[in-house]
C-alpha positions, 0 to 999 in steps of 0.5 A, a space after each residue: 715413218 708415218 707413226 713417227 709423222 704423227 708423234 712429231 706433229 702431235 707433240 708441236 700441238 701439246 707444245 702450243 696449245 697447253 702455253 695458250 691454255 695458260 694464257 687464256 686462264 690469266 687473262 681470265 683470272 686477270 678480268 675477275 680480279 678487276 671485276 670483269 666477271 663476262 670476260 673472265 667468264 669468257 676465258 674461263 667456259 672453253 678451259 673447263 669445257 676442255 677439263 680444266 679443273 681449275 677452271 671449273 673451280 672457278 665457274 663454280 665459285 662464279 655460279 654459287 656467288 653470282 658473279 657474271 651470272 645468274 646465281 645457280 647453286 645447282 650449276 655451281 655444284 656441278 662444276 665443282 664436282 667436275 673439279 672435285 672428281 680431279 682431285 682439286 682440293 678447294 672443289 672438293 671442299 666447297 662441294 662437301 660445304 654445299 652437301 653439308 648445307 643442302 645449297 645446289 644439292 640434297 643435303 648430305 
């Protein structure tokens, strides 16, 4: 009884949180496509934090280009591993473009 209690309670969190998750993330990408970089930031930190690759994705791009932050290549690529390390395509290409040029990481 017990066992099924908690299967049953843990399947109504997934079912409201993963729906928050994706709100948050629009609402994110919503402020970075008006140029609201610090509330993009805000919506998308927890998100990848909590593994969201497309939101590390985006931190990334935000550090390499200094959009709402501080430009920090090393960050940038740290974020993009994570996201690369998921099997985010488009981290793994602008990780490989930054070990290419040697930008946030020794060249390789």
């Amino acid at each position: 009884m017990q066992t099924t209690l908690r299967a049953v309670l843990s399947a109504l969190v997934l079912a409201l949180v993963v729906p928050v998750a994706a709100q948050d993330f629009e609402a994110g990408v919503d402020a970075y496509e008006r140029g609201d970089y610090a509330a993009a930031l805000r919506k998308f930190r927890p998100l990848a934090d909590h593994g969201d690759a497309s939101a590390q994705f985006n931190l990334g791009f935000m550090y390499e280009n200094g959009l709402g932050v501080a430009l920090d290549q090393t960050e940038a690529a740290g974020w993009y591993r994570q996201a690369a390390e998921q099997a985010d395509a488009p981290a793994q290409y602008h990780l490989g473009r930054m070990y290419h040029e040697g930008q946030g990481v020794a060249q390789d």
